[in-house]
C-alpha positions as CSV (number, residue, x, y, z in Angstrom):
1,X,95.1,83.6,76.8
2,X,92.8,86.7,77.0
3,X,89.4,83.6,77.2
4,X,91.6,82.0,80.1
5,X,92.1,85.4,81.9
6,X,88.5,86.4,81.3
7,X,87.5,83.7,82.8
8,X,89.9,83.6,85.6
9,X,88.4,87.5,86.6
10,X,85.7,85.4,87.9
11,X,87.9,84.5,90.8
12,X,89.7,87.7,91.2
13,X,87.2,90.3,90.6
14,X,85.4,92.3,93.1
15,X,82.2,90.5,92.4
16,X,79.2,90.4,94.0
17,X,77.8,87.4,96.0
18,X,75.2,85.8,94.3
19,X,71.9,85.6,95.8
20,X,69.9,81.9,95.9
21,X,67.7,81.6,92.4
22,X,63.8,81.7,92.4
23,X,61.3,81.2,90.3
24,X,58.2,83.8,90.2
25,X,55.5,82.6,92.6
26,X,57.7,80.2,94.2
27,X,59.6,80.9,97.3
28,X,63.5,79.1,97.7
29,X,64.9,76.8,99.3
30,X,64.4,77.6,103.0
31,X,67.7,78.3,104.5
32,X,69.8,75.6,106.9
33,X,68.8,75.2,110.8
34,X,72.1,77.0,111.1
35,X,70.6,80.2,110.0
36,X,67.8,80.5,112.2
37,X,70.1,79.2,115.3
38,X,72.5,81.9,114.7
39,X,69.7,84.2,114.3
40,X,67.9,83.7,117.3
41,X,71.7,83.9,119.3
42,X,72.7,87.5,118.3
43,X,68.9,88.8,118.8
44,X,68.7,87.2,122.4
45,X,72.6,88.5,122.8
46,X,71.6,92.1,121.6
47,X,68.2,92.1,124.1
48,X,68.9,90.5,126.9
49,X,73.0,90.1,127.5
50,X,74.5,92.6,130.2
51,X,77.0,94.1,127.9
52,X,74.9,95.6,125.9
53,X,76.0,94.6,122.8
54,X,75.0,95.9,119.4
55,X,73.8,93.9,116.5
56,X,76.8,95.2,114.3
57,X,79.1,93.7,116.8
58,X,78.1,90.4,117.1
59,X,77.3,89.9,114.0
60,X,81.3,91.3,112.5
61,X,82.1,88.2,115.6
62,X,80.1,86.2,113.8
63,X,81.7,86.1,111.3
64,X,85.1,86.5,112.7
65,X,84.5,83.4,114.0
66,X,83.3,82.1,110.9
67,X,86.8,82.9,109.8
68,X,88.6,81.7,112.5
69,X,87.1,78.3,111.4
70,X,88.1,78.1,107.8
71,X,92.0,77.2,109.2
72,X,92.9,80.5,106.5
73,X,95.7,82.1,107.1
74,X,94.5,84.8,104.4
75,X,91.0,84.9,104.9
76,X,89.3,88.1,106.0
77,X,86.7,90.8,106.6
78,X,86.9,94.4,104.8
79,X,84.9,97.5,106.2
80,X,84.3,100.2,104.2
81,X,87.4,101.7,104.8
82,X,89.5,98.6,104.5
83,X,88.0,97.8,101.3
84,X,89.2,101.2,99.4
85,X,92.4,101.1,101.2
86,X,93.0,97.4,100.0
87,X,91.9,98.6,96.4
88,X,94.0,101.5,96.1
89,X,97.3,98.9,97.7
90,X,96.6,96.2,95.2
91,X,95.2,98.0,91.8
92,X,97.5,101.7,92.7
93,X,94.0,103.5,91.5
94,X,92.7,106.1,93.7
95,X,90.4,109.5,93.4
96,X,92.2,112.9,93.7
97,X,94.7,115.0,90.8
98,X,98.0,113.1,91.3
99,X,100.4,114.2,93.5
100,X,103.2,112.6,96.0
101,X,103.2,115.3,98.9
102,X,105.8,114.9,102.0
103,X,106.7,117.6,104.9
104,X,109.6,119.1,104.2
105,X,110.9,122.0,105.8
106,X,108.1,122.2,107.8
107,X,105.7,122.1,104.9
108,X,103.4,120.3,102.7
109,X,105.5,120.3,99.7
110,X,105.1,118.5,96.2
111,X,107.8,115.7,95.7
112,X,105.8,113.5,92.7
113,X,103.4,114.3,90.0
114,X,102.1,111.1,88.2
115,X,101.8,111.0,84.6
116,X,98.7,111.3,82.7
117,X,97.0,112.9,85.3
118,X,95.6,116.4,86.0
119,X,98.4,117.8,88.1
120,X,100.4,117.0,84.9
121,X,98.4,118.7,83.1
122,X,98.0,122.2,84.9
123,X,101.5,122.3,85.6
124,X,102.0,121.6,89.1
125,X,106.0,120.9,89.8
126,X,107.6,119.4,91.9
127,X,108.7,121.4,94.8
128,X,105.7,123.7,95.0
129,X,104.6,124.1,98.7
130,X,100.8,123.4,99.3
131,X,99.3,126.9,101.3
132,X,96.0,126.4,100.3
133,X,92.7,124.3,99.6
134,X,89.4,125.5,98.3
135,X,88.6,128.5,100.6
136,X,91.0,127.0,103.7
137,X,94.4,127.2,104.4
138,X,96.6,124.7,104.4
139,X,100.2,126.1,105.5
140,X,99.8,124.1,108.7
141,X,98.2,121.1,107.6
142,X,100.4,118.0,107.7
143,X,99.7,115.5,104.7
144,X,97.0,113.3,105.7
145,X,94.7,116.4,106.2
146,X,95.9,117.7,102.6
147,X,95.4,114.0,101.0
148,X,91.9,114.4,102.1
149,X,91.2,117.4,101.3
150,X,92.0,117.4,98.0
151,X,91.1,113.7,96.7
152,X,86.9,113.6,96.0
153,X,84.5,112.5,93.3
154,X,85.7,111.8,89.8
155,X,84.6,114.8,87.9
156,X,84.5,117.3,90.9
157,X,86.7,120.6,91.6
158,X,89.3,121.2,94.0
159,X,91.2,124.5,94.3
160,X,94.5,124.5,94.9
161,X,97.2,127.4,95.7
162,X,100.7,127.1,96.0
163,X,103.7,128.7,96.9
164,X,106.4,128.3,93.9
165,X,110.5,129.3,94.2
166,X,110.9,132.9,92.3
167,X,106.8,133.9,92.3
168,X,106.2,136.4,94.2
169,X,102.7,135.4,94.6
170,X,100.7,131.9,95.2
171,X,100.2,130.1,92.3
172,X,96.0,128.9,92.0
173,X,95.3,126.1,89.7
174,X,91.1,124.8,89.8
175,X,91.4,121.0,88.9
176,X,89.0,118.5,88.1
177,X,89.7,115.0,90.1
178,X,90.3,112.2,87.5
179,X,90.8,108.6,88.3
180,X,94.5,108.3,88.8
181,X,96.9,105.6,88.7
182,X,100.3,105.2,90.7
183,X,102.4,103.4,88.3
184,X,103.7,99.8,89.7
185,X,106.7,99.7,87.4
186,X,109.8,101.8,87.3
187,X,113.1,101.3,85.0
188,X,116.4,102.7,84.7
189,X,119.3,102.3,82.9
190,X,122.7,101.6,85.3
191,X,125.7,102.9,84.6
192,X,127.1,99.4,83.3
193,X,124.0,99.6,80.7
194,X,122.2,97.3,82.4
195,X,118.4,97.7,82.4
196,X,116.9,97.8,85.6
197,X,112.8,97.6,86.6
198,X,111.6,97.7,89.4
199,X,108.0,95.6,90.1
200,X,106.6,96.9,93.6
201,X,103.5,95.1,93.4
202,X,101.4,93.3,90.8
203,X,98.4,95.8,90.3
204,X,96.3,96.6,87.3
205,X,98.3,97.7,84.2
206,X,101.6,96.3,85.6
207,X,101.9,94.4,82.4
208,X,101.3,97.4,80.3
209,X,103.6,99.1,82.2
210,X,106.2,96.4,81.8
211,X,105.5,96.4,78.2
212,X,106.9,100.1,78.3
213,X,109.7,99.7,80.0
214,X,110.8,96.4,78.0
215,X,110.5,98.9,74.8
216,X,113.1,101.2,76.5
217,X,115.7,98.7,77.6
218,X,116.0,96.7,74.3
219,X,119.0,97.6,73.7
220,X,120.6,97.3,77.0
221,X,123.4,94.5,77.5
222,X,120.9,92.7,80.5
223,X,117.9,92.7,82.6
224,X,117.3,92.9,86.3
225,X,114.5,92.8,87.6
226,X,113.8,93.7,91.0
227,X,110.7,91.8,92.8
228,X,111.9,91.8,96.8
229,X,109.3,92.8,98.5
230,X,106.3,92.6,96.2
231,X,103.3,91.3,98.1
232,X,102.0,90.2,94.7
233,X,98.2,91.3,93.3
234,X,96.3,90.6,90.7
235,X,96.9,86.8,89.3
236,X,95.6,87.8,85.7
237,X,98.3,90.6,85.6
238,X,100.7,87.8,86.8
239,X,100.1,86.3,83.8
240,X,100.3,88.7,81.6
241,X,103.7,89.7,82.7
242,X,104.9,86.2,82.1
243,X,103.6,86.2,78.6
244,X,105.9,89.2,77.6
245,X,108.8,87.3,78.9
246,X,108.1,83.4,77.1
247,X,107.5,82.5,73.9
248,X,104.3,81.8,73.0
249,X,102.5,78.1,73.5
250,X,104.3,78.0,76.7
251,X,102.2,77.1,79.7
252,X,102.4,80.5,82.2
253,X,100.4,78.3,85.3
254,X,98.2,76.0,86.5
255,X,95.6,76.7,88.8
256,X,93.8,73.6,91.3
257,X,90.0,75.3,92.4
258,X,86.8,74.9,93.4
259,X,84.1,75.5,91.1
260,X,81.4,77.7,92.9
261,X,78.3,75.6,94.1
262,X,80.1,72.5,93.6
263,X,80.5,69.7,96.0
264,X,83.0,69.8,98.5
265,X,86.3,68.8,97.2
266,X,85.2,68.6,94.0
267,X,88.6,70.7,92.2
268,X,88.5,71.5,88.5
269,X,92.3,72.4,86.7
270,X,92.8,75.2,84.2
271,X,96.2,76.2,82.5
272,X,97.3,79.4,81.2
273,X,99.0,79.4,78.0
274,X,101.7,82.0,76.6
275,X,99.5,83.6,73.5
276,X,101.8,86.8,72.7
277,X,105.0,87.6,71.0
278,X,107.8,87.2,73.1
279,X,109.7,90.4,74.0
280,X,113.3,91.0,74.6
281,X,114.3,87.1,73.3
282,X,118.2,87.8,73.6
283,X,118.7,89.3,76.8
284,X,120.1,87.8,79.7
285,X,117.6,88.4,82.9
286,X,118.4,87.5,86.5
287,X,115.4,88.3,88.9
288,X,115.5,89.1,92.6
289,X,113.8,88.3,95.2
290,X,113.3,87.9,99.3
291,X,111.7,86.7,102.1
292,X,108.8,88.9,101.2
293,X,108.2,88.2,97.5
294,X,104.8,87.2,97.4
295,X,101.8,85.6,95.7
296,X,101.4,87.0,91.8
297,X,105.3,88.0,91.6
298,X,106.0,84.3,92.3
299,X,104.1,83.7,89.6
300,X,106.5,85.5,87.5
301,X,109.5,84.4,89.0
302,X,108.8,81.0,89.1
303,X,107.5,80.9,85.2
304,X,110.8,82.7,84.4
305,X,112.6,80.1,85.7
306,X,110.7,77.1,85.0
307,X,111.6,78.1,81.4
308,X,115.3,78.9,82.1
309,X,114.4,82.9,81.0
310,X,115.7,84.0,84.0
311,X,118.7,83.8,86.8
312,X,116.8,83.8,90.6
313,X,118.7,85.8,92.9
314,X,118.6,86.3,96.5
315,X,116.7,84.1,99.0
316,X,113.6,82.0,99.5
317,X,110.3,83.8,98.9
318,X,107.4,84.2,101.5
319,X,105.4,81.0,99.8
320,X,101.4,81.9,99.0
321,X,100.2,79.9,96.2
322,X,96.9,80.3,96.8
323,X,94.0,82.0,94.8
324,X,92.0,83.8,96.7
325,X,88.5,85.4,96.0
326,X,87.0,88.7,97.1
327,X,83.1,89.1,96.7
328,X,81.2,91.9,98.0
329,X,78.7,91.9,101.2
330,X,75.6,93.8,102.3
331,X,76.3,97.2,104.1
332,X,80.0,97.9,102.0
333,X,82.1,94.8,103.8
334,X,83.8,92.3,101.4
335,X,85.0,89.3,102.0
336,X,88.1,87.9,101.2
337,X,89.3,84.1,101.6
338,X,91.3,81.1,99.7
339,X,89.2,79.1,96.7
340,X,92.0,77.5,95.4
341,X,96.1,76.7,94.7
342,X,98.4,77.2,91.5
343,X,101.3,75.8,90.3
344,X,104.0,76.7,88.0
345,X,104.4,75.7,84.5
346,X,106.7,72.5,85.6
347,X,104.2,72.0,88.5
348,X,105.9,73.5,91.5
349,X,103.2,74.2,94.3
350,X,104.8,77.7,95.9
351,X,102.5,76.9,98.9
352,X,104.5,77.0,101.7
353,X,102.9,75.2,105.1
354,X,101.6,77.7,107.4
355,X,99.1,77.9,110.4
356,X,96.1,79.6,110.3
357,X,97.9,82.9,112.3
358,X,100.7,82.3,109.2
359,X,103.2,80.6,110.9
360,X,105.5,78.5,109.2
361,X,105.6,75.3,109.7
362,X,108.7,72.8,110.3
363,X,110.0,71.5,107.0
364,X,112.5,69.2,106.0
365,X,114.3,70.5,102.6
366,X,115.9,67.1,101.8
367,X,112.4,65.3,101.6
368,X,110.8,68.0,98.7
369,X,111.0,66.6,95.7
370,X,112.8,68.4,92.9
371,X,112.1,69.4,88.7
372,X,114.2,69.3,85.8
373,X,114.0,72.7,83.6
374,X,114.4,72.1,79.6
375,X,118.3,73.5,80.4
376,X,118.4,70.9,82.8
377,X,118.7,72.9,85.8
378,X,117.3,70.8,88.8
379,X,114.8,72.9,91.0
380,X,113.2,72.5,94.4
381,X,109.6,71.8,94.3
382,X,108.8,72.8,97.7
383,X,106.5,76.0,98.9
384,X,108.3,79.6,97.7
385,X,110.5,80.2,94.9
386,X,114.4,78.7,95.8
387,X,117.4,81.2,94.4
388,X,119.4,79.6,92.0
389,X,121.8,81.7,93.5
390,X,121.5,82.5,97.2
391,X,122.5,86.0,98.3
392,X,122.4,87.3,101.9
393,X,120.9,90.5,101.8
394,X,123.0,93.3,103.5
395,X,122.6,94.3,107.5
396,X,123.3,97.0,109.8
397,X,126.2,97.3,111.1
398,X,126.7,97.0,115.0
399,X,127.3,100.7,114.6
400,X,124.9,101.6,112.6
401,X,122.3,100.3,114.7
402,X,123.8,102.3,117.8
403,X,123.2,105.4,115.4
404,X,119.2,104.7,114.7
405,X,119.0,103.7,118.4
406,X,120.5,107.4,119.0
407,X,117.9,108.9,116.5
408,X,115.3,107.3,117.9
409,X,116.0,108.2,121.6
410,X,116.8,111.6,120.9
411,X,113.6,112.2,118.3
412,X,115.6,113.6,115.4
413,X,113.9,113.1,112.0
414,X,116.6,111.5,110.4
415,X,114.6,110.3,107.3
416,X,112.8,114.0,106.9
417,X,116.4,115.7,107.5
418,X,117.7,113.0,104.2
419,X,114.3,114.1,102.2
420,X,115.1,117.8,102.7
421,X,119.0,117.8,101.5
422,X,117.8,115.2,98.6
423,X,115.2,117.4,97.6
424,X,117.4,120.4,97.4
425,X,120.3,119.1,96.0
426,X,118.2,117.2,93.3
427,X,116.8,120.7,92.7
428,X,120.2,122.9,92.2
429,X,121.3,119.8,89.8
430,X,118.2,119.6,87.6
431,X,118.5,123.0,87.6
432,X,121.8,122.9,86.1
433,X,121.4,119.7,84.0
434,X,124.1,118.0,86.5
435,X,123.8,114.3,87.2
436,X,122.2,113.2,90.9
437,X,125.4,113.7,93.3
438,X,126.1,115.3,96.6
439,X,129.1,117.3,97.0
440,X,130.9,118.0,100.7
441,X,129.6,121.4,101.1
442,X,125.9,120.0,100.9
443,X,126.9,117.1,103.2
444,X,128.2,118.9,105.9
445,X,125.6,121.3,106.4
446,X,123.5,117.8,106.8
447,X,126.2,116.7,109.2
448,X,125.8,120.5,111.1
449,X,121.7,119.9,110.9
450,X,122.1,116.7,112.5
451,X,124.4,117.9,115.5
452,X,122.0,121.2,115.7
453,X,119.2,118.3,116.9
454,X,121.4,116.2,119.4
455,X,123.5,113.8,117.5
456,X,126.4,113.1,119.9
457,X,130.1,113.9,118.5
458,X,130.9,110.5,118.6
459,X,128.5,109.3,115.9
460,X,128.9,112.6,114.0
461,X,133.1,111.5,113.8
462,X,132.8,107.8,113.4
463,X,133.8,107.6,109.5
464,X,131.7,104.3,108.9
465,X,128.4,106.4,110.4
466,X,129.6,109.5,108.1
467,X,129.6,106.7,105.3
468,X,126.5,105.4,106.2
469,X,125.2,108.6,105.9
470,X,126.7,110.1,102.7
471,X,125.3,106.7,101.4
472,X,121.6,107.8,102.5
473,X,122.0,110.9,101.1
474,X,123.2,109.8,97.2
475,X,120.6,107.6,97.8
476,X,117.7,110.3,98.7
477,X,119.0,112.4,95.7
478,X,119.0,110.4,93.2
479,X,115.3,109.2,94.2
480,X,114.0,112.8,94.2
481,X,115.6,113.1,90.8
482,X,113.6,110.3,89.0
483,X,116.8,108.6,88.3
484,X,116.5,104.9,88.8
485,X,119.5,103.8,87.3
486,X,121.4,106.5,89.2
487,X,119.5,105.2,92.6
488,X,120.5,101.6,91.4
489,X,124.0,102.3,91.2
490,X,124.4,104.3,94.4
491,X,122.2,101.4,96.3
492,X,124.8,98.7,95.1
493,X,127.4,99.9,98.0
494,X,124.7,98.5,100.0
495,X,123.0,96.0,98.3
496,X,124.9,92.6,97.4
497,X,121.9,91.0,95.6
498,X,121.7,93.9,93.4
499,X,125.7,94.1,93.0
500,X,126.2,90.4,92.4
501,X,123.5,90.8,89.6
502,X,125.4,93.0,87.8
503,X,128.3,91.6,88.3
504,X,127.0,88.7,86.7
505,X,125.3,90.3,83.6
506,X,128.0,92.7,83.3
507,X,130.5,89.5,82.5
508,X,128.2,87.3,79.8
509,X,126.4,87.9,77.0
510,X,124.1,85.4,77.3
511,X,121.1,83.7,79.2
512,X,123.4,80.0,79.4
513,X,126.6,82.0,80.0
514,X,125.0,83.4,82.8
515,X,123.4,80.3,84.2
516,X,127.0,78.9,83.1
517,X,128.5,82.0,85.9
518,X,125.6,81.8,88.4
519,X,126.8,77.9,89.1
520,X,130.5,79.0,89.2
521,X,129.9,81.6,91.6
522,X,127.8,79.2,93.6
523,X,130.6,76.2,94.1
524,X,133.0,78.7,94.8
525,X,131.3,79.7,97.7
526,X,130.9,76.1,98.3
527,X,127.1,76.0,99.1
528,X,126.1,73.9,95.9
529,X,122.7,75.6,95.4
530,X,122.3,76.2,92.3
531,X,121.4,73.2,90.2
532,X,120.8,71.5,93.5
């Protein structure tokens, strides 16, 4: 698998175009009339045109247009600052120390410090309130001026001085900035024994990561794993993670391409095959995803199930099956667009039809023709990944929605005022080795907050709001306490994917007992679709 993959970085690398061969002596090819014409446009447009338009400009419309042409709905230009904002997104690698600041309480405090990196290392803690950087004071910065300020060169300094609970003076610490990497995977263990990970985007080390996590939950009674929204990443990392999952000689994915410098429509195939020991054999694993499940976690979902290693839960996801390339341009652009499609192991194309703004397209379900799995199971072979057990996701309620209309209207920071009591009661309970919670005393001083800033007295005594809110709360708690499964657990009042997951796991002990459940579940309901 590793020759496959190498070879597949080809396509997903940041590369760098490839200039025209010569030979010493000789000049190349001369370029197409196209060139020149194009050439001669933006120079007359730059001199002559009344707008007085830049070179810069119309060339970035040049190519816009060039773009616009290609009929991609994924194609597209990176400046500078796209390009490092798109690497950091997709890979979770980025420049600084390590630290997750948010304002709370009016100030820039620490709420995350990443493993393995140097704010580890020095001891920075969470809840540590940011006062200072280098020579310049930072008690009124907000966090976009701090991120700044203290990300930089690998290898440089930064100073940084905090203020830390029961020191009576600011803390210093001098740092060197390391490469640091936010971690794409999270696990937890629910209160049913259920492992839980979470996969927020496919970016580089996921597998490892997932490797980790696997090693933790071994002995758990089940799997879940959560891919709703996950935009995908990295197709090599895709793969990877699908190998940990099957056994090995399995066949992860196909991709269709074109070979650089070939003719037009000239495609070469490649397959991936499974090449590592299979991890976590016995478990029973049901998946999740949405609407917005996307790309490289397709790939995963749809080689899970192609094999019958996993349940699907939830809805249809977003559809992009495509492989898409991104080479690097003069003057710090890159260019992104679509060099080819993949399929699953049984040969499901996940590409669903779209316009070039990403519209879908009409579709007729009954006409998509459909796979047998080596269970038996009968899939749609259609553009996205199909459920095999379709779960609305949950809503707000009419009142509910009357409640962030309110918020909004009135300007209270409803989220920051949930971040604030979560990060205090997550506090006094570390503190005291207690479990995250949220007793009434806590919640009614959020409930008195919340009045203090506007909230009329008929949301602040409707029971389902104060519900609603207590749920936000446990919620926000458990987060700032780096308790997944606690998270997990309080999310299921609220989440019926999640909930019927478990529910599911929690009553086999098998991967065909839960198949076996997922189909009963679904002809009780009466909508036939799994085995469809």
């Amino acid at each position: 698998m590793k020759d496959r993959i190498a070879s597949l970085v080809l396509i997903l690398a940041l590369a760098p175009l490839a200039a025209p061969s010569t030979v010493a002596g000789q000049a190349g090819p001369p370029p197409p009339p196209g060139v020149d014409v194009l050439t001669d446009a933006v120079d007359a447009i730059a001199s002559m045109h009344m707008g007085g338009f830049n070179d810069s400009t119309l060339w970035e419309a040049a190519i816009d247009g060039l773009i616009g042409a290609l009929n991609d709905p994924y194609a597209e230009l990176f400046t500078e600052v796209d390009a490092d904002a798109w690497e950091e997104e997709t890979t979770g690698n980025y420049t600084g120390i390590g630290l997750q600041i948010t304002p709370l309480n009016d100030a820039v405090t620490v709420t995350g410090v990443f493993r393995s990196t140097p704010a580890k290392e020095v001891g920075i803690l969470l809840g540590d309130v940011l006062i200072g950087v280098n020579d310049n004071d930072a008690s009124g910065w907000t966090t976009a001026m701090a991120a700044d300020s203290i990300r930089g060169p690998i290898g440089s300094s930064v100073i940084v001085t905090l203020k830390r609970a029961g020191y009576d003076e600011p803390i210093v610490f001098d740092i060197k900035r390391a490469q640091v990497h936010v971690p794409a995977v999270e696990s937890g263990i629910l209160a049913s024994g259920i492992g839980y990970v979470v996969l927020d985007r496919v970016a580089r080390n996921a597998a490892r990561e997932m490797n980790a996590a696997l090693a933790e939950l071994a002995d758990t009674r089940g799997l879940i794993i959560d891919l709703r929204r996950n935009p995908g990443g990295f197709l090599d990392e895709s793969l990877m993670l699908a190998d940990l999952f099957l056994k090995p000689g399995s066949t992860l994915a196909s991709t269709v391409q074109r070979v650089p410098g070939s003719a037009p429509g000239e495609m070469s195939t490649d397959s991936f095959d499974d090449r590592w020991p299979q991890l976590v054999p016995n478990l029973p694993i049901a998946v999740l995803v949405d609407r917005y499940t996307a790309s490289g976690a397709e790939i995963l979902a749809g080689a899970l199930q192609d094999f019958d290693r996993a349940l699907v839960l939830g809805e249809r996801s977003f559809g992009k099956g495509v492989v898409q390339t991104v080479l690097d341009l003069p003057h710090n652009r890159r260019l992104k667009f679509t060099t080819g499609t993949w399929n699953t192991p049984l040969g499901r194309s996940l590409q669903r039809a779209r316009d070039s703004q990403g519209r879908l397209l009409e579709e007729n379900l009954d006409t998509f023709p459909r796979v047998t799995t080596p269970e038996g199971r009968v899939l749609i072979n259609g553009g996205g990944i199909f459920p095999d057990l379709e779960v609305e996701d949950d809503t707000l309620r009419i009142i509910e929605r009357e409640l962030i209309q309110e918020v909004n209207e009135k300007q209270i920071p409803l989220g920051l005022r949930l971040a604030e009591l979560g990060f205090e009661a997550a506090a006094t309970r570390r503190a005291s080795g207690g479990e995250p919670g949220l007793d009434d005393a806590e919640f009614e001083s959020l409930m008195v907050i919340l009045a203090d800033a506007g909230l009329s007295p008929a949301m602040m005594e409707n029971q389902d709001i104060r519900e609603y809110l207590r749920w936000r709360a446990l919620m926000s708690v458990a987060e700032r306490m780096e308790d997944l499964g606690a998270e997990a657990d309080f999310r299921m009042q609220r989440d019926p994917v999640l909930s019927e997951a478990v529910r599911l796991i929690g009553a086999t002990t098998s991967q065909a007992q839960l198949f076996q459940a997922a189909t009963e579940a679904s002809n009780r309901r009466g909508d036939g679709q799994t085995g469809r």
